[in-house]
C-alpha atoms as an extended CHARMM CRD file, in Angstrom:
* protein
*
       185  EXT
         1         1  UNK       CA              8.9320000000       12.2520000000       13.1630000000  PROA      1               0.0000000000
         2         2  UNK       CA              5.7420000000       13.4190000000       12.1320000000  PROA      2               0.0000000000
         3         3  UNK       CA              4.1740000000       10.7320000000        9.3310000000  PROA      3               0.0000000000
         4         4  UNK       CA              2.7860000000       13.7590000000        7.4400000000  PROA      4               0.0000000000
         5         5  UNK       CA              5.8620000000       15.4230000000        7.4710000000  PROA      5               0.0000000000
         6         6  UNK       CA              7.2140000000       12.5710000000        5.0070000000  PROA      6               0.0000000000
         7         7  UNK       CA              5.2520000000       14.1090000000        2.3670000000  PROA      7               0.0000000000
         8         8  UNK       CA              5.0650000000       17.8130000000        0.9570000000  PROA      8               0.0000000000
         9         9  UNK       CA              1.8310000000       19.4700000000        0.7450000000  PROA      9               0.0000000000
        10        10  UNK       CA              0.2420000000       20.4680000000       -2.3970000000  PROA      10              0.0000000000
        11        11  UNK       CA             -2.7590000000       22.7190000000       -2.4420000000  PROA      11              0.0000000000
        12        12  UNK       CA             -5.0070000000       23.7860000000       -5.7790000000  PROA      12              0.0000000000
        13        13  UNK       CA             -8.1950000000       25.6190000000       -5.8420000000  PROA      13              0.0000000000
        14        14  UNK       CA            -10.0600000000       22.8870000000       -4.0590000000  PROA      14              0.0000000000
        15        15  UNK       CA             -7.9640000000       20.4290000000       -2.8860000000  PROA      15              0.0000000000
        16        16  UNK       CA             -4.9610000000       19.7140000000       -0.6130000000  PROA      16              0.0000000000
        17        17  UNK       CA             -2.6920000000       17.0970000000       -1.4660000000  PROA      17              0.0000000000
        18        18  UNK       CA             -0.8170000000       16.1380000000        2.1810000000  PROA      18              0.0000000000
        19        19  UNK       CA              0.7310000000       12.9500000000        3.7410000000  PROA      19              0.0000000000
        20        20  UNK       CA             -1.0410000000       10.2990000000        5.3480000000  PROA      20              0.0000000000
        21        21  UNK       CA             -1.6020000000       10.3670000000        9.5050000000  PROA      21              0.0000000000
        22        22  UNK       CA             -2.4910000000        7.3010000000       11.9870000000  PROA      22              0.0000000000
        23        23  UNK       CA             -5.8010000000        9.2410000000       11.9810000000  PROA      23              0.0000000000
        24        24  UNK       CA             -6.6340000000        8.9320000000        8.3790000000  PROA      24              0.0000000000
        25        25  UNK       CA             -6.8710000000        5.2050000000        8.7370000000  PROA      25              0.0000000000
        26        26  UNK       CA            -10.6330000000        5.1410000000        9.4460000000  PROA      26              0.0000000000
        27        27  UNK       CA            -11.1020000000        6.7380000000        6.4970000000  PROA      27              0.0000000000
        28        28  UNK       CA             -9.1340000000        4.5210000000        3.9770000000  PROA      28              0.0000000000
        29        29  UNK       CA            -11.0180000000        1.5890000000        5.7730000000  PROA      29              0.0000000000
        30        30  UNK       CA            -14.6550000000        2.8750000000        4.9490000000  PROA      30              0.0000000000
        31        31  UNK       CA            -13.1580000000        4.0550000000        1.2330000000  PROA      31              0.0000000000
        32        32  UNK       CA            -11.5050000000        0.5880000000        0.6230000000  PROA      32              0.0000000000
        33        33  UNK       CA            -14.2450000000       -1.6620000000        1.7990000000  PROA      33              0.0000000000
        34        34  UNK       CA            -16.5710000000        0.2280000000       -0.8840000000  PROA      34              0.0000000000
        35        35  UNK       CA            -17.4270000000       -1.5420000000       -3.9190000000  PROA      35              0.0000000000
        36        36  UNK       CA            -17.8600000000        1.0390000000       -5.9120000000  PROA      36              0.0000000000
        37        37  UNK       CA            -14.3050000000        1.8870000000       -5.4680000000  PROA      37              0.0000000000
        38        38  UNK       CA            -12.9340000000       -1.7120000000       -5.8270000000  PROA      38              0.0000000000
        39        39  UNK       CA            -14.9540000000       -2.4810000000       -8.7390000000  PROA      39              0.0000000000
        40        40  UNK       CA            -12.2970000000       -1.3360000000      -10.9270000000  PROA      40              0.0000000000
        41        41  UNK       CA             -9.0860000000       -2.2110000000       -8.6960000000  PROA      41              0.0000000000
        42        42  UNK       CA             -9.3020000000       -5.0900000000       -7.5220000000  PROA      42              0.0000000000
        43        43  UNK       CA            -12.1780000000       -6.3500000000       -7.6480000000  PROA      43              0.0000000000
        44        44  UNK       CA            -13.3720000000       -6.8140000000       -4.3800000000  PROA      44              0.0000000000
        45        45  UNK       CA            -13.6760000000       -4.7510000000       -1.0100000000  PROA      45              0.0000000000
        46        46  UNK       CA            -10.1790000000       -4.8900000000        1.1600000000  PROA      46              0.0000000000
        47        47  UNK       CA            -10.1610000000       -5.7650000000        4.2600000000  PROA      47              0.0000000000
        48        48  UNK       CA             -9.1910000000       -3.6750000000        7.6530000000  PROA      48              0.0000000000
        49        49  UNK       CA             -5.9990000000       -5.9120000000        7.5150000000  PROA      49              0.0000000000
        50        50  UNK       CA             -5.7940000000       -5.6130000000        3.9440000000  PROA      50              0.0000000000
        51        51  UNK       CA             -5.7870000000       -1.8130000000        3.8740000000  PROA      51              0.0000000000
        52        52  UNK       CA             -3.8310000000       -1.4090000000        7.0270000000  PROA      52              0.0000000000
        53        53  UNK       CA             -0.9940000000       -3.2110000000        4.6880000000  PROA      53              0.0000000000
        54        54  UNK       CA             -1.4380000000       -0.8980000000        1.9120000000  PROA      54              0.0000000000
        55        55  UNK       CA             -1.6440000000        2.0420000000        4.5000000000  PROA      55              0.0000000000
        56        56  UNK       CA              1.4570000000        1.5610000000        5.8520000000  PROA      56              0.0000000000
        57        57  UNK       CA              3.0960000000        0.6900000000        1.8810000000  PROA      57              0.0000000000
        58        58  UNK       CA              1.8490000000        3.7580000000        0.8710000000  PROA      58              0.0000000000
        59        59  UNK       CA              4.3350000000        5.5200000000        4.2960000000  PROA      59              0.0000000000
        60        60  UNK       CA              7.1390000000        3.5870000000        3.1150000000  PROA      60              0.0000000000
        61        61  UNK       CA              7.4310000000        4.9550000000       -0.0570000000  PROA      61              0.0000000000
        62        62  UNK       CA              7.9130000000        8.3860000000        1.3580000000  PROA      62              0.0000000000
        63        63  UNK       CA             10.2180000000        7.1770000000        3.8100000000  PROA      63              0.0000000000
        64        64  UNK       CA             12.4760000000        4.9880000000        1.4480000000  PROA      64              0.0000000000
        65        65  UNK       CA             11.9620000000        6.6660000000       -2.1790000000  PROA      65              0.0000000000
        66        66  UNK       CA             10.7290000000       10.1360000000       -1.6430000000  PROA      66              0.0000000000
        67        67  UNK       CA              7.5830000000        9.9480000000       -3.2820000000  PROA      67              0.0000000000
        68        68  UNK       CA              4.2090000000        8.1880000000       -2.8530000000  PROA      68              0.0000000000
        69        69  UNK       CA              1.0830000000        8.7340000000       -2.7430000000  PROA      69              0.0000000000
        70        70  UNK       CA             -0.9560000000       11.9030000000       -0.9860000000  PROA      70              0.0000000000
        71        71  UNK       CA             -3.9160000000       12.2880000000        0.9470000000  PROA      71              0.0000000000
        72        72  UNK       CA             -6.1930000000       14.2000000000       -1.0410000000  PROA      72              0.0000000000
        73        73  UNK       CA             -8.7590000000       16.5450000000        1.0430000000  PROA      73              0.0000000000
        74        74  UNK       CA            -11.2310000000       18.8180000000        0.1020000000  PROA      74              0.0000000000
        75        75  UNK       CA             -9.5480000000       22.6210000000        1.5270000000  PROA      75              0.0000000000
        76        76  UNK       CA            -12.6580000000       24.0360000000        2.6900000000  PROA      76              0.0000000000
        77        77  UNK       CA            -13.6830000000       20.7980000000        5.0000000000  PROA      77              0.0000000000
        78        78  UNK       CA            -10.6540000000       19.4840000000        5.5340000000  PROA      78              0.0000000000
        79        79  UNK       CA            -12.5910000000       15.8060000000        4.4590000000  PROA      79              0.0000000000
        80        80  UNK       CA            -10.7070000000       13.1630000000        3.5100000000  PROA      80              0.0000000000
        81        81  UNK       CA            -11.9510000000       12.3560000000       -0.3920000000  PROA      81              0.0000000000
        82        82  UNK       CA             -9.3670000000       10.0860000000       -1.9750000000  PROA      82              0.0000000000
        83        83  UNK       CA             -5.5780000000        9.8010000000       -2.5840000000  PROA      83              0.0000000000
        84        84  UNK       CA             -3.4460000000       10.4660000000       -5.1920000000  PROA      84              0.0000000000
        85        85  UNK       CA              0.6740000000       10.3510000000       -6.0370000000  PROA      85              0.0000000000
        86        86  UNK       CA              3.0450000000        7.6850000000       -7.8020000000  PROA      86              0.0000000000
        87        87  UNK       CA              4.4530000000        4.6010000000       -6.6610000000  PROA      87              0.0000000000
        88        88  UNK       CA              7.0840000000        1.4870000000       -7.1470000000  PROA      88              0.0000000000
        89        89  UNK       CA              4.8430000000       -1.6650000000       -6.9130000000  PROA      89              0.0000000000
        90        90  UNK       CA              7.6610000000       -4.2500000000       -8.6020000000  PROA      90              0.0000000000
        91        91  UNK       CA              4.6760000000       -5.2200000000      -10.3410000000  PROA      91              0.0000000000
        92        92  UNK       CA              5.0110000000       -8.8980000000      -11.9430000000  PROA      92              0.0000000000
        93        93  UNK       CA              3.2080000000       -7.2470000000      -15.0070000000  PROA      93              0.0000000000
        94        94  UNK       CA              3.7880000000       -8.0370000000      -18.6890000000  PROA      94              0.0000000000
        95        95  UNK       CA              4.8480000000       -5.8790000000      -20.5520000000  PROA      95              0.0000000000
        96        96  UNK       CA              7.5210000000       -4.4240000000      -17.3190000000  PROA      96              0.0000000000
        97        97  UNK       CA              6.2250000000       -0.8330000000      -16.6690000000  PROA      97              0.0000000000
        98        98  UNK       CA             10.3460000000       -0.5840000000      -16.8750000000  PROA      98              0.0000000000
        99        99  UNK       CA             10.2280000000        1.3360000000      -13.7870000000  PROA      99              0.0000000000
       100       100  UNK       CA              8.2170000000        4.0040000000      -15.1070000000  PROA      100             0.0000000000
       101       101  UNK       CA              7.0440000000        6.0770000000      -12.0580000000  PROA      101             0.0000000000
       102       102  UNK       CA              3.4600000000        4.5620000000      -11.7550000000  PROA      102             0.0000000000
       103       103  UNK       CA              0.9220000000        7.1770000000      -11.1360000000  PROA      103             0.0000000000
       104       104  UNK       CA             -2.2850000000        6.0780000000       -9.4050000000  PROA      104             0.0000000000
       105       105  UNK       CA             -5.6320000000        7.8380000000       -7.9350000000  PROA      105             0.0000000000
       106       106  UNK       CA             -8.3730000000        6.2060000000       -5.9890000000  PROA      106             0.0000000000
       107       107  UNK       CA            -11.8180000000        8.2580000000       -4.8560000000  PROA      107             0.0000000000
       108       108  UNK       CA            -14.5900000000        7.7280000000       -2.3600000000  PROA      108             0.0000000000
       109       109  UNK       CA            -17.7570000000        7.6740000000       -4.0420000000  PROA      109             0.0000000000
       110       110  UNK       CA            -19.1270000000       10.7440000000       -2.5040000000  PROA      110             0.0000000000
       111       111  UNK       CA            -16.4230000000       12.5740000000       -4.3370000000  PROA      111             0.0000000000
       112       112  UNK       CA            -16.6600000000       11.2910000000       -7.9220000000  PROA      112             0.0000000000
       113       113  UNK       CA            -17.7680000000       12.9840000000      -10.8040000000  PROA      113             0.0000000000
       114       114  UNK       CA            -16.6450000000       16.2970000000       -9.5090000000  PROA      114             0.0000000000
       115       115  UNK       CA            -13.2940000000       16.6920000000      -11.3450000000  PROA      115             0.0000000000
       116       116  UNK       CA            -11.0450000000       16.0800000000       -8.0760000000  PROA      116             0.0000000000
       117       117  UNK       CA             -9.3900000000       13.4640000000       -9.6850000000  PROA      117             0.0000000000
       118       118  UNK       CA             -8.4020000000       15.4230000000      -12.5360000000  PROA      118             0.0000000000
       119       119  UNK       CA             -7.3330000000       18.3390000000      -10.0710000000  PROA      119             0.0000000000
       120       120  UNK       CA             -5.2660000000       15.8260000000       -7.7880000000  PROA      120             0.0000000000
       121       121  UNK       CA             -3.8330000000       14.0380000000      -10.3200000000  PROA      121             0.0000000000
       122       122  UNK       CA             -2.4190000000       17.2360000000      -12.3210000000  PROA      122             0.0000000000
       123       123  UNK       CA             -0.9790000000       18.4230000000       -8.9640000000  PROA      123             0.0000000000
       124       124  UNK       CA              0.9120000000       15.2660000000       -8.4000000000  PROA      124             0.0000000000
       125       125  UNK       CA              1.8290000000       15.3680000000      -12.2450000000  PROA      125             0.0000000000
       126       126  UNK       CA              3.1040000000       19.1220000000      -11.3120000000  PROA      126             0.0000000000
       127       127  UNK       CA              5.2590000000       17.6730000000       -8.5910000000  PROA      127             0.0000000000
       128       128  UNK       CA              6.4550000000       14.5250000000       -9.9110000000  PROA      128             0.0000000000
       129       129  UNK       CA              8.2010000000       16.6110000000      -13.3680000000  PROA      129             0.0000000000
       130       130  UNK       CA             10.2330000000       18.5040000000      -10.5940000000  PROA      130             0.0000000000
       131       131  UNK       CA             11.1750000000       15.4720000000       -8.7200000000  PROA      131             0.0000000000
       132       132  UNK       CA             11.4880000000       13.0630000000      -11.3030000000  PROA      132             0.0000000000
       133       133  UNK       CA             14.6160000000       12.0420000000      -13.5220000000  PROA      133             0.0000000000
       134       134  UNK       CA             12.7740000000        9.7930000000      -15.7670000000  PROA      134             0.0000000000
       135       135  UNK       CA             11.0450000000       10.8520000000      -18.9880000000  PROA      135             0.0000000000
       136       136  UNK       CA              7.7910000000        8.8890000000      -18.4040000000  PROA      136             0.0000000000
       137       137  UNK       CA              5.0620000000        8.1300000000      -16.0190000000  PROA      137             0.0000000000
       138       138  UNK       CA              2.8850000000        5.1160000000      -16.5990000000  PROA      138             0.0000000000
       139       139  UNK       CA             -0.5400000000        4.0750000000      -15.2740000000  PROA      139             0.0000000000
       140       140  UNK       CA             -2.2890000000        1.1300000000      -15.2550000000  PROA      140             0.0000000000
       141       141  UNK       CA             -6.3720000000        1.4010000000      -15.3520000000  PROA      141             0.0000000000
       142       142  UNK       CA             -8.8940000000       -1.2970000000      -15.5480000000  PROA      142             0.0000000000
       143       143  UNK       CA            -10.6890000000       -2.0130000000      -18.9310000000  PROA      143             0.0000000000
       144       144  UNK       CA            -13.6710000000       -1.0920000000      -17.8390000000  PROA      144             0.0000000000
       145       145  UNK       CA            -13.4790000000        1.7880000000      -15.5430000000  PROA      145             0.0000000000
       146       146  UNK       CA            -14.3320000000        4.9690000000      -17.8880000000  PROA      146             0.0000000000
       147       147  UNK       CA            -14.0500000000        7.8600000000      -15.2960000000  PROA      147             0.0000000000
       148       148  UNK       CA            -10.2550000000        6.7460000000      -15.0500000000  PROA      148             0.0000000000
       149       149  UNK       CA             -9.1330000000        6.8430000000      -18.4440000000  PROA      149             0.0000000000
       150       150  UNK       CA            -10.8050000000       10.2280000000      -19.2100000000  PROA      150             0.0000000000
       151       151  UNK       CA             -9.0720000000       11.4480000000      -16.1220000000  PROA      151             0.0000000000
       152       152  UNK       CA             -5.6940000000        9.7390000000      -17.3360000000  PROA      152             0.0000000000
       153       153  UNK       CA             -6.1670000000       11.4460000000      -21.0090000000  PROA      153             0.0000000000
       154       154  UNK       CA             -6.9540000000       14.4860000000      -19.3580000000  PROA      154             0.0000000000
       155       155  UNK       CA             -3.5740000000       14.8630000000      -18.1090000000  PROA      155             0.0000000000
       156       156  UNK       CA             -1.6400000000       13.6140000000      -21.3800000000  PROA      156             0.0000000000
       157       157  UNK       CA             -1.4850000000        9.9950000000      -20.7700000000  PROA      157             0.0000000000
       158       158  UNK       CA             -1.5170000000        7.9670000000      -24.1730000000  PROA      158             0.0000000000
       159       159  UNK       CA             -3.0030000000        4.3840000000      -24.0370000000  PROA      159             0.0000000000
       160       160  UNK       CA             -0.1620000000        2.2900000000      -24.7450000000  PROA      160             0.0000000000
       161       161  UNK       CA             -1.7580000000       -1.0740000000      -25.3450000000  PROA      161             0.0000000000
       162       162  UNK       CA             -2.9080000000       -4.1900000000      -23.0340000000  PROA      162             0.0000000000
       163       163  UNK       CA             -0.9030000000       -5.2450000000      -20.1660000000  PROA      163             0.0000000000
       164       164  UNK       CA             -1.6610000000       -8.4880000000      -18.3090000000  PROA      164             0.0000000000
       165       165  UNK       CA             -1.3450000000       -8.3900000000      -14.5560000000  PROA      165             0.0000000000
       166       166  UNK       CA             -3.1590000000      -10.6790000000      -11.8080000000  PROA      166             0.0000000000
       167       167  UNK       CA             -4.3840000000      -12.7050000000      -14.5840000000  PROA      167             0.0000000000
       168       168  UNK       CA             -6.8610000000       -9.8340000000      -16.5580000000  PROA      168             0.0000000000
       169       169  UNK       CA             -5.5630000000       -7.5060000000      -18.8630000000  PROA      169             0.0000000000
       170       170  UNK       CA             -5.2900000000       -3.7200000000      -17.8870000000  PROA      170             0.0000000000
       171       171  UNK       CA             -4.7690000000       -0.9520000000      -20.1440000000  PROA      171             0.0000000000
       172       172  UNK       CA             -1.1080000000        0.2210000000      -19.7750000000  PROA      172             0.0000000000
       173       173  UNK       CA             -1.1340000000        4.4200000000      -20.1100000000  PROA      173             0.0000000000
       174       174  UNK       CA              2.4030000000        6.3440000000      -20.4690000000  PROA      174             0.0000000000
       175       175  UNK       CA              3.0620000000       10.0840000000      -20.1020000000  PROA      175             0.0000000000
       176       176  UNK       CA              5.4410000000       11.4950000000      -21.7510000000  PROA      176             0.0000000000
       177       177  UNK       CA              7.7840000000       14.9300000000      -20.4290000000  PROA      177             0.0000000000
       178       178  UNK       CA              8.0420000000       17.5730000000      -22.5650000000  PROA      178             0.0000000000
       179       179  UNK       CA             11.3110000000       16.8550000000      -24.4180000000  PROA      179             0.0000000000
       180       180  UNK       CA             11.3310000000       13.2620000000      -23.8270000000  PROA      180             0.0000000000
       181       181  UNK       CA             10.8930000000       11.6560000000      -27.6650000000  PROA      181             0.0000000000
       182       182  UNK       CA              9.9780000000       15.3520000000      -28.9520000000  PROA      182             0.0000000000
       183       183  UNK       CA              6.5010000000       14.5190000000      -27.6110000000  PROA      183             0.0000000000
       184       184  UNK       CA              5.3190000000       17.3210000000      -25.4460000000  PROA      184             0.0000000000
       185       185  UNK       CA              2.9830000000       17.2730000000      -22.1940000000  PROA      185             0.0000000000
């Protein structure tokens, strides 16, 4: 089986939204070594063995759940920029996300600040309230990174509070279906 072929594509008016292959691996190296993307998860660069781990994570959630997290590529280069999509991380997080589906985005510098986040993540969001049976998505986003919670209230999350995980506290974000608590989207 194809690896790609775990995950259905998604395209919008810039982006495409597609599963992961073996050749993508370079790139999540370079992106996950940056600083400037760690600064705000994590904390510090990953490692090739470190990302090769959350590579392969991020194929296993297609293969065992469904869902995951997609490649996101610019359509008219075809260049890797970022990913996007949900996961279930069994987080030791307090409060529990409650199995929320967790929604997540990550960029390469070169493609910040030019609203491909927000694009991505509404796609997924678009996908994820056909697939979905539960009434709410929740994010996690470090207190400091900006960028991400305007992208995250962009798409209708509400900050929920402080959450503590890995010892710091995170802002906890939930998104609401339309319907679910008479809140709409």
């Amino acid at each position: 089986m194809r690896l790609d072929a775990l995950a259905p594509v998604i395209e919008t008016e810039r982006l495409r939204l597609r599963g992961r292959t073996l050749d993508d691996f370079a790139f999540f190296v370079s992106m996950w070594a940056d600083p400037a993307v760690t600064r705000h998860i994590g904390g510090t660069p990953r490692s090739e063995e470190d990302t090769w781990t959350k590579f392969l994570r991020m194929i296993g959630h297609w293969a065992a759940l469904g869902f995951g997290y997609w490649v996101v590529e610019e359509k008219d280069t075809g260049r890797a920029v970022g990913e996007a999509g949900f996961g279930r991380f069994k987080r030791v997080i307090e409060p529990s996300l409650h199995d929320a589906p967790e929604m997540g985005w990550a960029l390469a510098p070169a493609a910040q600040g030019r609203g491909y986040a927000t694009e991505a993540v509404r796609a997924a969001i678009a996908w994820g309230d056909g697939f979905f049976d539960a009434a709410r998505l929740s994010c996690i986003i470090g207190k400091d990174n900006a960028a991400s919670v305007r992208v995250a209230e962009k798409v209708g999350f509400a900050r929920s509070g402080l959450a503590r995980y890995h010892d710091e506290d995170v802002l906890l974000f939930y998104r609401d279906r339309a319907g679910a608590n008479g809140q709409s989207r």
